[in-house]
C-alpha positions as CSV (number, residue, x, y, z in Angstrom):
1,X,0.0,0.0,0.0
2,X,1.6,3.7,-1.2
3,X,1.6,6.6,1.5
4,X,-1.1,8.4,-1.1
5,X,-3.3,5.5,-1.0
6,X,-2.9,5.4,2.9
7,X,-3.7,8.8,3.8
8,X,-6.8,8.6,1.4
9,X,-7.9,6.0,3.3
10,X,-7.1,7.7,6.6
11,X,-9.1,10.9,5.0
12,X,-12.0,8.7,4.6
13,X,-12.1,7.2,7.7
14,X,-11.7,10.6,9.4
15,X,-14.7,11.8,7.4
16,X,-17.0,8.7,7.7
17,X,-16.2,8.4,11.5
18,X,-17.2,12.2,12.1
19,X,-19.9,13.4,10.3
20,X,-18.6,16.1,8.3
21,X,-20.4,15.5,5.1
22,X,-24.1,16.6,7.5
23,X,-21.9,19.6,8.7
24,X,-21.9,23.3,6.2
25,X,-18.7,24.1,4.8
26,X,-18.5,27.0,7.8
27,X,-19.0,24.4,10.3
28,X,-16.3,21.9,8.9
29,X,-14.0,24.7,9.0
30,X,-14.4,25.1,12.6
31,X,-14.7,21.4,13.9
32,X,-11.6,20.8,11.5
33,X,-9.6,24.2,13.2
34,X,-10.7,22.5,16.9
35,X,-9.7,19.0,16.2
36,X,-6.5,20.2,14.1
37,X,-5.7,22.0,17.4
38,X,-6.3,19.8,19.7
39,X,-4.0,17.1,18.0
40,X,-1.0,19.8,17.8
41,X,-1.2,20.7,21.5
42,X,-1.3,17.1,22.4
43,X,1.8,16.3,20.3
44,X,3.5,19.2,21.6
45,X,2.9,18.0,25.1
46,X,4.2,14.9,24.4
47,X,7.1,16.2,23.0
48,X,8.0,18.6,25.5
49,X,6.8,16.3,28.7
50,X,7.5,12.8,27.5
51,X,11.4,12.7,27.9
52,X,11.2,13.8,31.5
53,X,8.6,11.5,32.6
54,X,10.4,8.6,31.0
55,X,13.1,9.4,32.8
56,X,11.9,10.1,36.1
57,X,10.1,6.5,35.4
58,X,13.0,5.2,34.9
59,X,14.4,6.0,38.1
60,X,11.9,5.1,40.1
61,X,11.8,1.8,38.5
62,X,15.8,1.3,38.8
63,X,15.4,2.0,42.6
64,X,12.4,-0.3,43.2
65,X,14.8,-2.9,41.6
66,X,18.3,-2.2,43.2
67,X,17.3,0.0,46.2
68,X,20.0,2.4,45.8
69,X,18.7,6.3,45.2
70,X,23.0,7.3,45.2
71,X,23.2,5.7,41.8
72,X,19.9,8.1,40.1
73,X,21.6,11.2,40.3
């Protein structure tokens, strides 16, 4: 399967799934600008947040497993 085909497939879906083809052309425009939004704040959270909290996971997990907290830092 190509990349085109794919993301025509994906646009589909996204269309079918919420019902943009009931909405005006006005009204797509703004449930398109909200969900658009939405999606670029969420990846930018996890792309500012995500390394820390790994991390931080991380080292609580190593010192549930060896104990030690003198070895985190």
């Amino acid at each position: 399967m190509s990349i085109i085909s794919m993301l025509k497939s994906l646009k589909f879906k996204y269309y079918i799934t919420i019902p943009l083809y009931m909405l005006t052309p006005v009204e797509q425009l703004v449930l398109n600008t909200i969900v658009f939004t939405l999606l670029y704040l969420l990846c930018t959270a996890v792309y500012m947040y995500f390394p820390g909290h790994a991390k931080l996971i991380a080292q609580r997990a190593y010192y549930y497993y060896a104990g030690d907290s003198t070895a985190i830092a």
